[in-house]
C-alpha atoms as an extended CHARMM CRD file, in Angstrom:
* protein
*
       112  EXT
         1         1  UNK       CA             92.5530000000      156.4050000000      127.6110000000  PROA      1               0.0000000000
         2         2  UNK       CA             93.1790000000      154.1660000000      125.4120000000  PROA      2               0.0000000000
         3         3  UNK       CA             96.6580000000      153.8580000000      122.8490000000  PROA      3               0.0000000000
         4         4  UNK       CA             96.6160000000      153.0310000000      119.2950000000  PROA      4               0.0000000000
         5         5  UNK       CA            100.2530000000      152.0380000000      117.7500000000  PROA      5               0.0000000000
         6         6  UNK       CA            100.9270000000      152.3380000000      114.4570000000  PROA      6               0.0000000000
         7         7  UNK       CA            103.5940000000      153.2090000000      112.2330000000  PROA      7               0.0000000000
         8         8  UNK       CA            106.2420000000      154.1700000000      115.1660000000  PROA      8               0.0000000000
         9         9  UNK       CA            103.2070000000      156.5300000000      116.7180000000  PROA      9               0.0000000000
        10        10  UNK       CA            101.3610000000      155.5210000000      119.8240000000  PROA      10              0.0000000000
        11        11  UNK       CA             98.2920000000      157.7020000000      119.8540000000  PROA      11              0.0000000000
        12        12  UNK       CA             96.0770000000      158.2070000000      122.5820000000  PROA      12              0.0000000000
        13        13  UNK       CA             92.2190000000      158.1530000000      121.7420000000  PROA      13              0.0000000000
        14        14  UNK       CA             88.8540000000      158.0170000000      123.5920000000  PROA      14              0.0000000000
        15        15  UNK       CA             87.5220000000      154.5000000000      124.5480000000  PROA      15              0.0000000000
        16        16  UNK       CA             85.1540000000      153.5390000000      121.1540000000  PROA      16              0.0000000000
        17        17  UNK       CA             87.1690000000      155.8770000000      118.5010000000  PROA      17              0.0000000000
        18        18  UNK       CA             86.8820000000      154.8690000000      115.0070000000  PROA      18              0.0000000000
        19        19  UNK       CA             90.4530000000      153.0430000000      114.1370000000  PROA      19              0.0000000000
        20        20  UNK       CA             90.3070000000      155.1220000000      110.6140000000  PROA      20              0.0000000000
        21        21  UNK       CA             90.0220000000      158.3540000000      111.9720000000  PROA      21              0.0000000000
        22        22  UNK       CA             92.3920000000      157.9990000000      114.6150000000  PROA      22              0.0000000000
        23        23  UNK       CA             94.9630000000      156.5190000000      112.1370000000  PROA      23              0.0000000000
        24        24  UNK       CA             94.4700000000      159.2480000000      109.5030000000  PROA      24              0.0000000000
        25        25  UNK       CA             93.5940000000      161.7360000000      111.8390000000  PROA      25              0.0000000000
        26        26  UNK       CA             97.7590000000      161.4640000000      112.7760000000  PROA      26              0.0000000000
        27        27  UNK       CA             98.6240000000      161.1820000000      109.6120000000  PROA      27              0.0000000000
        28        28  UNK       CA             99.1700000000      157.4650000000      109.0850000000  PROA      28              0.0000000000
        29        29  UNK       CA             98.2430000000      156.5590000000      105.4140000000  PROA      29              0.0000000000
        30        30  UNK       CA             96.3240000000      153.0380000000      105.4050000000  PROA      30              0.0000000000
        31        31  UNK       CA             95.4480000000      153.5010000000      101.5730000000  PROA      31              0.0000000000
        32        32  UNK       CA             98.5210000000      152.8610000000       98.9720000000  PROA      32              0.0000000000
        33        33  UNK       CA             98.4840000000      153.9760000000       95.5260000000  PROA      33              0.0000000000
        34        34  UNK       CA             95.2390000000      154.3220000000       93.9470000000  PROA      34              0.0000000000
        35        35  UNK       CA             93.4070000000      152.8790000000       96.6060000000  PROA      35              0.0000000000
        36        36  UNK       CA             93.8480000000      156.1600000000       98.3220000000  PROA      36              0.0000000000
        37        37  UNK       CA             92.0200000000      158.0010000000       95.8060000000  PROA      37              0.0000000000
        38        38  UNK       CA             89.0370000000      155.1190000000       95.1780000000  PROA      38              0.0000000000
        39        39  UNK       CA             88.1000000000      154.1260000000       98.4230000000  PROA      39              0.0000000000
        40        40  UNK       CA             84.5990000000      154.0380000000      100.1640000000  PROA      40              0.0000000000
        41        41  UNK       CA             85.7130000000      156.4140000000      102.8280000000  PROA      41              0.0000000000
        42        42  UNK       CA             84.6040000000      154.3550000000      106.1480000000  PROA      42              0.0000000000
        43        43  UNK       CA             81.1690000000      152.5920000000      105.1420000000  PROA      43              0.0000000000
        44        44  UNK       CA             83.2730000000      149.2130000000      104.9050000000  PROA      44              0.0000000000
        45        45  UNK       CA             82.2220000000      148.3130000000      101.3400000000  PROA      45              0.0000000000
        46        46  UNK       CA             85.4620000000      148.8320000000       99.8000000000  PROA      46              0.0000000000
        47        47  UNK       CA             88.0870000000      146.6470000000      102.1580000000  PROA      47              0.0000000000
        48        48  UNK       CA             91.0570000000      148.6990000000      101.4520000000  PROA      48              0.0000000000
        49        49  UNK       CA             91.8740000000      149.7700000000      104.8270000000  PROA      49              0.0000000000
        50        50  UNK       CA             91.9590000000      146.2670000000      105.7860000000  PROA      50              0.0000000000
        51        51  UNK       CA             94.7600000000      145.9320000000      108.9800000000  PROA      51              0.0000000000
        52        52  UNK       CA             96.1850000000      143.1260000000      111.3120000000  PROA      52              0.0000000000
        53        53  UNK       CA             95.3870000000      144.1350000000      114.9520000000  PROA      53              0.0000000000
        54        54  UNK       CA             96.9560000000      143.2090000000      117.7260000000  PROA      54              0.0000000000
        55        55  UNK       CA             94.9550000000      144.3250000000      121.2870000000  PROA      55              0.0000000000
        56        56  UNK       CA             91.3470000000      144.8140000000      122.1560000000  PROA      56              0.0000000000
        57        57  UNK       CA             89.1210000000      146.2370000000      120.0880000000  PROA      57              0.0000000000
        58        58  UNK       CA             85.1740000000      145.8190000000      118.9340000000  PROA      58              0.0000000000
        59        59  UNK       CA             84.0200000000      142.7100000000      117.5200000000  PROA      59              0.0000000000
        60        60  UNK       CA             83.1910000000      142.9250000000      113.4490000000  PROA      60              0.0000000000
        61        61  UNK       CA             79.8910000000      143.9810000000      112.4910000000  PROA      61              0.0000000000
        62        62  UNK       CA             77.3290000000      142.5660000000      109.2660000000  PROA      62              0.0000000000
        63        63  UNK       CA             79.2470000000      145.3160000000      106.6390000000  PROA      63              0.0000000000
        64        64  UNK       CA             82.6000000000      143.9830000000      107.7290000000  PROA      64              0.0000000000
        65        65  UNK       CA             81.7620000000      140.3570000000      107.9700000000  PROA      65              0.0000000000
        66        66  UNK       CA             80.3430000000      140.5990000000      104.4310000000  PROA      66              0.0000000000
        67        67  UNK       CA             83.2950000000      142.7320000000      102.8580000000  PROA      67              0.0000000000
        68        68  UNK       CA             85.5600000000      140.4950000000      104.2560000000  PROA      68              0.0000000000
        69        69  UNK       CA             83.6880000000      137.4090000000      102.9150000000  PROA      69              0.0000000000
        70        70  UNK       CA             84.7520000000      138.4510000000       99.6590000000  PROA      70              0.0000000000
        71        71  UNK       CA             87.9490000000      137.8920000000       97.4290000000  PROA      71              0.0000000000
        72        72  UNK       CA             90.6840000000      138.9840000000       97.7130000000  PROA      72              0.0000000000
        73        73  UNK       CA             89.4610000000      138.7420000000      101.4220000000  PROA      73              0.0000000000
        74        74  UNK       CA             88.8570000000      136.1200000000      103.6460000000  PROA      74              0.0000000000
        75        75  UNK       CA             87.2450000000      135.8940000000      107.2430000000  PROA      75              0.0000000000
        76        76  UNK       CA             89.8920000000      133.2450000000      107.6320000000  PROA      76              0.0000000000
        77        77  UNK       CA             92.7490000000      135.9110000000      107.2770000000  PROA      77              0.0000000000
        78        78  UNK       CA             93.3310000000      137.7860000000      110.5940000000  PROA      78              0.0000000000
        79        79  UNK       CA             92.6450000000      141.2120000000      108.8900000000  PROA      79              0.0000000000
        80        80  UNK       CA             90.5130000000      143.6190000000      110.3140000000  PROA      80              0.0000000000
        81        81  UNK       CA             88.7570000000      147.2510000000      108.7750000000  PROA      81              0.0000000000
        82        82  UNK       CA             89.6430000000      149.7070000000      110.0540000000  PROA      82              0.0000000000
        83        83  UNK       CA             86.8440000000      151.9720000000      109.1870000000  PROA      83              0.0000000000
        84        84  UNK       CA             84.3710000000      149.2940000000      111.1190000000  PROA      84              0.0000000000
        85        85  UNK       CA             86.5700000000      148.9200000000      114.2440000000  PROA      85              0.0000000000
        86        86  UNK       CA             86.4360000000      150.7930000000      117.4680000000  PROA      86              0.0000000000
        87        87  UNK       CA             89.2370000000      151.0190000000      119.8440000000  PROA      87              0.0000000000
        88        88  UNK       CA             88.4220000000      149.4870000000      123.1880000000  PROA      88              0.0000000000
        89        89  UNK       CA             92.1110000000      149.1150000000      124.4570000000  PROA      89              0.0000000000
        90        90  UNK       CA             95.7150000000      149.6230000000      123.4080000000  PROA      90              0.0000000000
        91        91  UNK       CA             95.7010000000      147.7390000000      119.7470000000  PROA      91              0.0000000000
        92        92  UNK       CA             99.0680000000      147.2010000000      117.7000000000  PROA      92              0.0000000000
        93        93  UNK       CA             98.4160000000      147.7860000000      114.0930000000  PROA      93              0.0000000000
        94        94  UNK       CA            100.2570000000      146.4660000000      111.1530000000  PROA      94              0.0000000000
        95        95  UNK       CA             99.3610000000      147.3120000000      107.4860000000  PROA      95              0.0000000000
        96        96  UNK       CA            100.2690000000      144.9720000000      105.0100000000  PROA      96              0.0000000000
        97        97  UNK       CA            100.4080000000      145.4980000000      100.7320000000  PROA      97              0.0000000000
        98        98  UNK       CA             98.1470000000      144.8130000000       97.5920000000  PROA      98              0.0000000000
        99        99  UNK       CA             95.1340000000      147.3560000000       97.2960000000  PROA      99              0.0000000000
       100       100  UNK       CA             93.3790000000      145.5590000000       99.1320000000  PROA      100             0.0000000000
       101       101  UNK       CA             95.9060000000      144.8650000000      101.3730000000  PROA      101             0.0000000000
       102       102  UNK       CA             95.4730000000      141.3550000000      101.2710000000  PROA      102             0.0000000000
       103       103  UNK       CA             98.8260000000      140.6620000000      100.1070000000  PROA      103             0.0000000000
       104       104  UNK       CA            101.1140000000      139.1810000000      102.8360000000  PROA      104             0.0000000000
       105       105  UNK       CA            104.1830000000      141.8730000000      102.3900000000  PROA      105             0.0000000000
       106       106  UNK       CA            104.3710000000      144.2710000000      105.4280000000  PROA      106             0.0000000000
       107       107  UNK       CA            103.9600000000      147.7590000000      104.4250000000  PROA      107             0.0000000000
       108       108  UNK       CA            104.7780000000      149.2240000000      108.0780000000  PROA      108             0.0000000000
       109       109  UNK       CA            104.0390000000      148.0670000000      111.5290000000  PROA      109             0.0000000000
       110       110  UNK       CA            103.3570000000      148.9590000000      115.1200000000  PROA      110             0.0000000000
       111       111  UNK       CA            106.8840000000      149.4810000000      115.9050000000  PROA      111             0.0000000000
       112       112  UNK       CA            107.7400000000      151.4280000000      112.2750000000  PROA      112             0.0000000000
């Protein structure tokens, strides 16, 4: 099985979970403010849940490539969606700030 780490919590999930679900799922927030309230809810048009990973996980697909062509976002910054990726391994996760979390402030990280 598989281990997601986030936020202190090492989760166990099955091989191919959505990252989102897991994440929320155990009650780790990756919207702040009012992005928690106006967010696309996983179809990966909105970016918010936008996280640095750290571990194996699925390679992006066409509605995460072209969110994260947009500004604020950039396919050159090593974020990820977490609503588009699957867990394939043990993945670290750190979630950063801005609403689009594009900012370069850490909100929390694997370890807390």
């Amino acid at each position: 099985m598989p281990t997601v780490t986030a936020q202190g919590q090492t989760i166990e999930c099955e091989p191919g979970a959505n990252l989102r679900q897991v994440l929320l799922q155990h009650g780790i927030a990756l919207h702040n403010d009012r992005s928690q309230w106006s967010n696309c809810r996983g179809i990966g048009t909105c970016g918010t849940c936008a996280v640095q990973i750290q571990g194996l996980v699925s390679e992006t697909n066409w509605r995460e490539q072209t969110r994260r062509s947009h500004p604020p976002h950039s396919l050159m910054q090593d974020r990820r969606l977490a609503c588009q990726t699957r867990v394939l391994g043990d993945p670290k996760v750190t979630k950063f700030d801005g609403f689009w979390r594009q900012d370069e402030l850490i909100c929390w990280s694997a370890d807390g």
